[in-house]
VOGU-3710 file (C-alpha; in Angstrom, 3 decimals, decimal comma):
1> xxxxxxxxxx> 58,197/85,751/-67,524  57,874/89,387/-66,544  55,776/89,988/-64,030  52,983/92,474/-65,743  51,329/89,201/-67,542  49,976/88,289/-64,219  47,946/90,870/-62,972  46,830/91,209/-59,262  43,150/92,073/-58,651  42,076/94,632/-56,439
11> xxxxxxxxxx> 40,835/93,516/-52,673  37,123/93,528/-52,795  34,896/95,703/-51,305  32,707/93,483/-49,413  34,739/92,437/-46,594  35,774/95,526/-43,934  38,650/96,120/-42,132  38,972/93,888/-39,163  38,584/96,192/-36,064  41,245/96,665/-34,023
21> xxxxxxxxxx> 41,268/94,267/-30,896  39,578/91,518/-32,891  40,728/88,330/-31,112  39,014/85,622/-33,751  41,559/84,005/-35,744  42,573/84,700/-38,786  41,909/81,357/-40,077  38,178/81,828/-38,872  37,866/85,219/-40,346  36,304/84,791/-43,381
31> xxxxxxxxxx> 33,049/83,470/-42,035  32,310/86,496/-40,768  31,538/87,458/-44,303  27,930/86,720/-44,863  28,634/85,478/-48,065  31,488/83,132/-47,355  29,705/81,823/-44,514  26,301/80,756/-46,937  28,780/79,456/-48,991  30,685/77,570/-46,890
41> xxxxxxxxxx> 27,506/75,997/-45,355  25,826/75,425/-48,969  29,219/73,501/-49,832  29,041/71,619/-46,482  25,856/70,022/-47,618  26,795/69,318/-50,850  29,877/67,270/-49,743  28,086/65,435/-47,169  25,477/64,815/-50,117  28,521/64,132/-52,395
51> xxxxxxxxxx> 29,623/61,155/-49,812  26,131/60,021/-49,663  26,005/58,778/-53,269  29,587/57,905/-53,395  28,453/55,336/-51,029  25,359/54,441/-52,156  25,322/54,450/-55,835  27,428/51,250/-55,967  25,113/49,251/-53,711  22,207/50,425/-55,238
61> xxxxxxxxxx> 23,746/48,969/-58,863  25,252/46,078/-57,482  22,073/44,655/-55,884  19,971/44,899/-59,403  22,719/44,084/-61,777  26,816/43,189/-62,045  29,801/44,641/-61,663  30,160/45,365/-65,448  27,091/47,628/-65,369  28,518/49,624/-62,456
71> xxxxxxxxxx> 31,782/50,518/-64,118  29,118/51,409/-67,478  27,624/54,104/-64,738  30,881/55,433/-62,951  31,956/55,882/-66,323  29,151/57,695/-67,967  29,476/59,860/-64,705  33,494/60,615/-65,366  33,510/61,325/-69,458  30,363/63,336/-69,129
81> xxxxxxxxxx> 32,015/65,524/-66,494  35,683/65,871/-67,958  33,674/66,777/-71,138  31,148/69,342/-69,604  34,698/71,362/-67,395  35,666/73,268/-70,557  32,277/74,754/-70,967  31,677/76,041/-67,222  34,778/77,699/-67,368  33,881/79,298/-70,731
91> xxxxxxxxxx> 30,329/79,582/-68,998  31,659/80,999/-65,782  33,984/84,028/-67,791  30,165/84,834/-69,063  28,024/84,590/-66,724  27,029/85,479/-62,956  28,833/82,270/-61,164  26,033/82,403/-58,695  23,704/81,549/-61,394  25,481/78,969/-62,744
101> xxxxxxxxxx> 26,057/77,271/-59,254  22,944/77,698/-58,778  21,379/76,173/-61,839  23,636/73,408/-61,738  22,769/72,560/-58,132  19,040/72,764/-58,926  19,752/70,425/-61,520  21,665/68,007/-59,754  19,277/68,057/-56,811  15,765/66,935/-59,708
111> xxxxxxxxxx> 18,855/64,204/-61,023  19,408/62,718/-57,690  16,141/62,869/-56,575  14,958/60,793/-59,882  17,346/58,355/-59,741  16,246/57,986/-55,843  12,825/57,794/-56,971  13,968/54,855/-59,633  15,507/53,038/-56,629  12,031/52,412/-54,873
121> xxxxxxxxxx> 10,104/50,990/-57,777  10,393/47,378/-58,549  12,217/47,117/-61,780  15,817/49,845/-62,017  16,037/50,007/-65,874  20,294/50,728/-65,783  19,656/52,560/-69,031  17,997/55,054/-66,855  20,650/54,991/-64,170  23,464/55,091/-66,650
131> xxxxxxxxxx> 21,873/58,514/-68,790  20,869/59,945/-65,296  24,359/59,498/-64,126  25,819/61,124/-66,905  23,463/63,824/-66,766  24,286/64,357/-63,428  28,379/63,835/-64,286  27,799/66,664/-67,070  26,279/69,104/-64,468  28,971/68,781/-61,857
141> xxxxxxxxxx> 31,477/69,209/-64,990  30,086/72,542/-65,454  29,784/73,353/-61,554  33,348/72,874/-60,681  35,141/76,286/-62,391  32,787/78,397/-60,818  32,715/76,524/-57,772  36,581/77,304/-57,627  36,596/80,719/-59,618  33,759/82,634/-57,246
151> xxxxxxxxxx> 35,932/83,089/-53,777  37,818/85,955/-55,005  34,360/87,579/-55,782  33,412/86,975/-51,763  36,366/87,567/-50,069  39,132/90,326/-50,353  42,651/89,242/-51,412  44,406/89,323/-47,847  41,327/86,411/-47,019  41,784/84,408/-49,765
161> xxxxxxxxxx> 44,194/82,260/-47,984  41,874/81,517/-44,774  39,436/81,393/-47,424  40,766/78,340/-49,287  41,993/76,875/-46,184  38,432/76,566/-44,720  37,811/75,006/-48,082  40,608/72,550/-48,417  40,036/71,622/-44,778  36,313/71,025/-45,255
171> xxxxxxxxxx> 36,714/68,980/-48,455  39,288/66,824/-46,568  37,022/66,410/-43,202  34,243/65,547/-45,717  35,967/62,732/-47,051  37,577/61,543/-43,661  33,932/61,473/-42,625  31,815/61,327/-44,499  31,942/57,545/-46,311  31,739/56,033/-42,790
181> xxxxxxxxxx> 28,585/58,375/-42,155  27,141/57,372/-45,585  27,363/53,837/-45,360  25,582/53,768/-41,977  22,600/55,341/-43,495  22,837/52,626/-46,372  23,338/50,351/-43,750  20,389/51,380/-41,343  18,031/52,378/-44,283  18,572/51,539/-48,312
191> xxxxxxxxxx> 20,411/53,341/-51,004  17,341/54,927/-52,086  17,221/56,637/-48,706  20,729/57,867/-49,009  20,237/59,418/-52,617  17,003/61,377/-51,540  19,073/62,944/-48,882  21,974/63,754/-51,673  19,316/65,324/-53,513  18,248/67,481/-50,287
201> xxxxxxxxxx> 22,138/68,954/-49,674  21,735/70,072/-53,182  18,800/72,081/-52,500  20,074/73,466/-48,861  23,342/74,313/-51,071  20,940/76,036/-54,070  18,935/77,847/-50,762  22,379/79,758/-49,545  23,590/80,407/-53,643  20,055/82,195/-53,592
211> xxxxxxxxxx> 20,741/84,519/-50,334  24,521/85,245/-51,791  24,730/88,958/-53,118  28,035/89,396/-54,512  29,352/91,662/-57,346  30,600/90,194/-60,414  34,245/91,098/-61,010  35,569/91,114/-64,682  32,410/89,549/-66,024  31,126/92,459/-67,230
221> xxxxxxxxxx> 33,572/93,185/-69,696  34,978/89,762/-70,767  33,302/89,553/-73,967  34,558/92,554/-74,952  38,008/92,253/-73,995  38,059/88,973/-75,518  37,145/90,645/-78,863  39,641/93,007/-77,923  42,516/90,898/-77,652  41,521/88,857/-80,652
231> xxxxxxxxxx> 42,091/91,746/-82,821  44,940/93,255/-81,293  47,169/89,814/-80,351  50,200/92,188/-79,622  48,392/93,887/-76,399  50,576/92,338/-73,165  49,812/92,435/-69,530  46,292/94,278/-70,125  43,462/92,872/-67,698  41,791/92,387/-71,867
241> xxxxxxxxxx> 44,385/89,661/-72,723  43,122/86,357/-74,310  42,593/83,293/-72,372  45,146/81,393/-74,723  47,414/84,509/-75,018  47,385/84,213/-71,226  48,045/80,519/-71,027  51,057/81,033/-73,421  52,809/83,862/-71,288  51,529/82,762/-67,667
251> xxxxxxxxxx> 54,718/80,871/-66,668  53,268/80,759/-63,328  50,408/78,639/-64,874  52,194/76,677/-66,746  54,187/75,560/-63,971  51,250/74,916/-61,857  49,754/72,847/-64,344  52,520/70,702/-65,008  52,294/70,201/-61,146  48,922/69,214/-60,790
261> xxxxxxxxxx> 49,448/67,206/-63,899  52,546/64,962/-62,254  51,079/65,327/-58,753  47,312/63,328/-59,975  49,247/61,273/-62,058  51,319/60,232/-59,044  48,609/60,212/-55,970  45,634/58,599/-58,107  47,917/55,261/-58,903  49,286/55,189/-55,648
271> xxxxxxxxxx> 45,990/55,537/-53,486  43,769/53,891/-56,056  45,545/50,855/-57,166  48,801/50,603/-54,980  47,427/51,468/-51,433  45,073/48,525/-51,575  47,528/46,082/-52,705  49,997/46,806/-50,060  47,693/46,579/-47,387  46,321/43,394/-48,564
281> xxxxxxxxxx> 49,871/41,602/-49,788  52,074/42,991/-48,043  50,655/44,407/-44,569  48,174/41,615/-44,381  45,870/44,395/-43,120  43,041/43,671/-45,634  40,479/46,586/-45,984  40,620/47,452/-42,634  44,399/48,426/-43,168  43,349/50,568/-46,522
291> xxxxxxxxxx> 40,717/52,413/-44,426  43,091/53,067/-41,553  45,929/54,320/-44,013  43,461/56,604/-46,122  42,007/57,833/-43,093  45,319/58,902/-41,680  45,905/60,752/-45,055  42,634/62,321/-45,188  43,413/63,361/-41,207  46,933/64,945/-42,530
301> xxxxxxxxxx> 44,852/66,846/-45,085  42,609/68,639/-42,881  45,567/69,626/-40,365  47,420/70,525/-43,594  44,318/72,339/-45,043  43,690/74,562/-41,575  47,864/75,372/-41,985  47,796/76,776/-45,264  46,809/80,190/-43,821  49,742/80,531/-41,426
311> xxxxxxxxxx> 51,855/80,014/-44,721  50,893/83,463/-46,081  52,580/85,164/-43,454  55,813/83,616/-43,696  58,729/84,953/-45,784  59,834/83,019/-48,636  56,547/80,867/-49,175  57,506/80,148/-52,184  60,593/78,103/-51,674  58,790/76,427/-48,842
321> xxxxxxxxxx> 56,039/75,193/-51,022  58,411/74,172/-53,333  60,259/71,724/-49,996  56,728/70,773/-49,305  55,954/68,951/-52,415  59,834/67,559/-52,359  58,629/66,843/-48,944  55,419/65,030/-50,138  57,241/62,996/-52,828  59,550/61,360/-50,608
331> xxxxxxxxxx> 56,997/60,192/-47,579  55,251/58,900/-50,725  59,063/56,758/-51,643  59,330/55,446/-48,260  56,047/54,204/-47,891  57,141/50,554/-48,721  60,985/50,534/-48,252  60,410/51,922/-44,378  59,452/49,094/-41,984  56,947/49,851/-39,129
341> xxxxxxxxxx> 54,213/48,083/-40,805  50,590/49,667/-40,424  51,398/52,323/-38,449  55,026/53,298/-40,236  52,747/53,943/-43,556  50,104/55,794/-41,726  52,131/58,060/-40,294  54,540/58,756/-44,169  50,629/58,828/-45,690  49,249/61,437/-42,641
351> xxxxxxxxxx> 52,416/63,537/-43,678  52,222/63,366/-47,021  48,186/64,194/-46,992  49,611/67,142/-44,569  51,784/68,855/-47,650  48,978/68,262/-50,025  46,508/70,041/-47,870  48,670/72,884/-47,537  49,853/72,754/-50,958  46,544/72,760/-52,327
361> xxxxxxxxxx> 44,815/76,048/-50,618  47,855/77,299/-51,242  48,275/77,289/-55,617  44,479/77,629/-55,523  44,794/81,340/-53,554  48,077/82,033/-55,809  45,546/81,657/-58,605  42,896/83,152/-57,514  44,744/86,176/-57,224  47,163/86,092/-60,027
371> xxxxxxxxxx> 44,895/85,446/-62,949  42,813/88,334/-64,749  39,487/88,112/-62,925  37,471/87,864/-66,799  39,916/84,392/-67,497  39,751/82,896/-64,031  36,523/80,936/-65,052  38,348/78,880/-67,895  41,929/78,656/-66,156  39,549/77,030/-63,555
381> xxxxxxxxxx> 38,456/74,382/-66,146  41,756/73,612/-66,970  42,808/73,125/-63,784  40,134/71,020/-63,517  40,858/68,996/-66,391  44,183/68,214/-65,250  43,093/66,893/-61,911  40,077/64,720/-63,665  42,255/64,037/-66,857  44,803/62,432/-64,974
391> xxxxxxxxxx> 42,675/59,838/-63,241  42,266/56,945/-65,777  45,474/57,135/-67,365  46,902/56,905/-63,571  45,407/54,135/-62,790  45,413/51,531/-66,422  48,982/52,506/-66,058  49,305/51,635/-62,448  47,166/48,416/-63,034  49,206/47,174/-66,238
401> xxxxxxxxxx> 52,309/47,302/-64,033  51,198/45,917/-60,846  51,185/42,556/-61,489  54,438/42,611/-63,087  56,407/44,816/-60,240  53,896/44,408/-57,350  53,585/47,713/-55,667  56,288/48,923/-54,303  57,754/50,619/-57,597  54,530/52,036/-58,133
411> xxxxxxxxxx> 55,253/53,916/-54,690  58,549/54,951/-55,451  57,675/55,749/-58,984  54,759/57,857/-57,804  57,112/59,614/-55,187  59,299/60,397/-57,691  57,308/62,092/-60,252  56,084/64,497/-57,555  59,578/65,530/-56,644  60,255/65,816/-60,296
421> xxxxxxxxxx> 57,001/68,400/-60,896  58,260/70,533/-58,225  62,215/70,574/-59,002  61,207/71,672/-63,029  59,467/74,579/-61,259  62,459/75,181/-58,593  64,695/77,177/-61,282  61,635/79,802/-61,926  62,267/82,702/-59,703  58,719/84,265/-59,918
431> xxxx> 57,620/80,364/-58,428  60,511/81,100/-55,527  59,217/84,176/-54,675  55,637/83,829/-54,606
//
C-alpha cells in the first residue's frame, strides 16, 4: 500500500528533551513523565488486583456450588467483554480516554467490592455472581481500547517503545507473580478477602487516572472527520479518513491482524489445553511441571518485554521481527519432538515467551504510531477482539483433537501456524521495513 494511508503523528508536547548527560536508561525514561509514571503505577495495581480474582473467583464458586456453575460465571465474564470491546473503541475515538478509564475502573472497583461483600454473607445466590461477573466482564470490555489507545497521548513518539516495553514487561511480571501471591492471600485469609483487595487496586488505579492531565489528540475532531469521510469516500491518506476506509487500505493492519489472529489461535491451544497434558502424560511432572513450564514462559516474557526497546534502534527491525515470530513458531514445534524432559521444554517455552514479549511492545508501538490518532480507539478494539476472539475457538478445537492425536500435533500444529502468520506478511515491503 502506499505509504500516505498510514499517517505518523506528531511527538507530543508533554515529554522534554532529555538533557544532555542524562545517564538513566532509555528503557527507564518514560517514568520520568509524570503521567506515565501515575499510569504505570495505577496499572500496577490493577494487575495485581487482576491476579487477585483470577485466583480467587474460582474458589470462592467452587466452595458454594459445582464446577458447571463456574464455567456459567467465567463465561458470562468472557461474552460480556468480547461484546462490550467494539463499543470502547467507538467510545474511546469520542471521548477523553481518561474518563473512560476512569469510569470503568470506578465501576469495576463498586463490582468487585459487591461481589466481595456477597462472599461474607451466608447464602452466595450464583445468579448474583454470574450478572455481577458479567457486569464486571462488560466494563473491562470497554476499558481495554483506551487502556491500549492512551500512551501515545502521554508519551512522545521516540518513547513509545520504552513506553510499551515497561508495559509488556509489567503485564508479564504480573502474571509470573502474581497467581502465586494471590493464592497465598486465599490461602492465609478467604476469597472474600482477596476480592475486597481487587476492588481496592481499582480505586488506587481510578486515584492516579484522576491526577493524569494529558491533552486529547484527534478527539476533538473525530466526529467531524468521520462525517467528513462519509461523504467524501474518495478522500485518501487525510488524518479525516474513515475507520473502515482505513481498515480497507491499512495493509500494515491487516497484516498485523492476521498475526495476532494465527498467533492466539496458536498460543491459547497450546498453553491452555496442550501444556497441561504434556506435563501430566508425557513429562509425568503433574501441575508442578505446568507451573514450572508457564513460569519459565512468563520469565522469557518479561526479559523479552524489557528488550523490545533496544529493538528500535536497530536497522532493519522489521525483518528481525519478522525472524522473531519464525523464531517463536519453531521453539513452539520442538517443544515435544526435543528430549530434555522438564527442563528441555522450559527452556524452548522461556524462548518462545522471549519473542512474544518483544514482539508484542513492539506491533503495539508500530500502531500506536501509525494509525490516525481519531481511529486508534476502535483499531484498538479490534485488536482486541482478535486476541479475545480467538480464545474459545482455540481451545474446543484443541480439546476435540486431543484425545484423538494426544498433544504433540497440537504443538507442532500451533508452531506452525505462527510461522505461517509471519511468512504471509514476509513478502510486504512496508512490514520489512518498519
Amino acid at each position: 500500500m502506499s505509504g500516505d494511508s498510514l499517517i505518523q503523528l506528531e511527538p507530543t508536547p508533554s515529554t522534554p528533551a532529555q538533557p544532555p548527560g542524562d545517564r538513566l536508561p532509555s528503557l527507564l525514561r518514560p517514568l520520568r513523565n509524570r503521567n506515565y509514571a501515575l499510569l504505570f503505577t495505577g496499572q500496577l495495581s490493577s494487575l495485581i488486583g487482576d491476579q487477585l480474582y483470577v485466583v480467587a473467583l474460582p474458589f470462592l464458586v467452587l466452595g458454594h456450588a459445582g464446577v458447571r456453575e463456574l464455567g456459567l460465571v467465567l463465561m458470562c465474564f468472557g461474552i460480556a467483554r468480547i461484546a462490550t470491546v467494539p463499543i470502547g473503541g467507538v467510545l474511546a475515538d469520542r471521548m477523553d480516554k481518561r474518563k473512560l478509564m476512569l469510569l470503568t475502573d470506578f465501576g469495576r472497583a463498586i463490582c468487585v467490592l459487591t461481589v466481595a461483600g456477597a462472599a461474607f454473607g451466608p447464602d452466595l445466590s450464583m445468579l448474583t455472581v454470574m450478572a455481577l461477573t458479567a457486569v464486571l466482564g462488560g466494563l473491562e470490555g470497554l476499558f481495554l481500547p483506551p487502556s491500549y489507545a492512551i500512551l501515545p497521548d502521554i508519551l512522545s513518539d521516540d518513547e513509545l517503545p520504552a513506553g510499551n516495553a515497561l508495559n509488556t514487561a509489567l503485564e508479564s511480571a504480573a502474571s509470573f507473580v502474581g497467581p502465586a501471591l494471590a493464592g497465598l492471600v486465599v490461602a492465609l485469609f478467604s476469597p472474600g478477602v482477596a476480592l475486597a483487595i481487587d476492588a481496592v487496586t481499582f480505586v488506587v488505579s481510578a486515584a492516579t487516572l484522576l491526577a493524569i492531565r494529558v491533552t486529547r489528540r484527534g478527539v476533538d475532531e473525530a466526529g467531524e472527520g468521520d462525517e467528513e469521510s462519509d461523504q467524501d469516500p474518495t478522500a485518501d491518506g487525510s488524518s479525516r479518513m474513515g475507520f473502515m476506509r482505513f481498515l480497507a487500505v491499512s495493509r500494515f493492519v491487516q497484516l498485523t491482524l492476521l498475526i495476532m489472529l494465527f498467533s492466539n489461535l496458536a498460543f491459547d491451544a497450546m498453553a491452555e489445553v496442550a501444556l497441561p497434558v504434556f506435563s501430566l502424560d508425557y513429562l509425568g511432572a503433574g501441575a508442578q511441571g505446568f507451573g514450572v513450564m508457564l513460569s519459565a514462559f512468563g520469565a522469557g516474557a518479561v526479559v523479552g518485554g524489557l528488550l523490545t526497546d533496544a529493538l528500535f534502534r536497530l536497522p532493519r527491525r522489521g525483518l528481525i521481527a519478522l525472524g522473531l515470530g519464525v523464531v517463536q513458531g519453531i521453539a513452539l514445534v520442538l517443544v515435544p519432538l526435543v528430549g530434555g524432559g522438564l527442563a528441555g521444554a522450559s527452556v524452548l517455552l522461556a524462548a518462545s515467551g522471549l519473542t512474544i514479549g518483544v514482539l508484542n511492545a513492539f506491533f503495539m508501538t508500530q500502531l500506536q504510531q501509525r494509525v490516525p490518532a481519531h481511529l486508534l480507539g476502535r483499531t484498538m478494539g479490534v485488536v482486541t477482539m482478535t486476541i479475545f476472539g480467538a480464545q474459545p475457538v482455540s481451545v474446543l478445537a484443541a480439546g476435540l483433537v486431543l484425545g484423538v492425536t494426544g498433544p504433540g500435533p497440537i504443538f507442532v500444529t500451533a508452531g506452525l501456524l505462527i510461522v505461517v502468520g509471519y511468512l504471509l506478511a514476509a513478502p510486504s515491503s512496508e512490514f520489512r521495513t518498519l
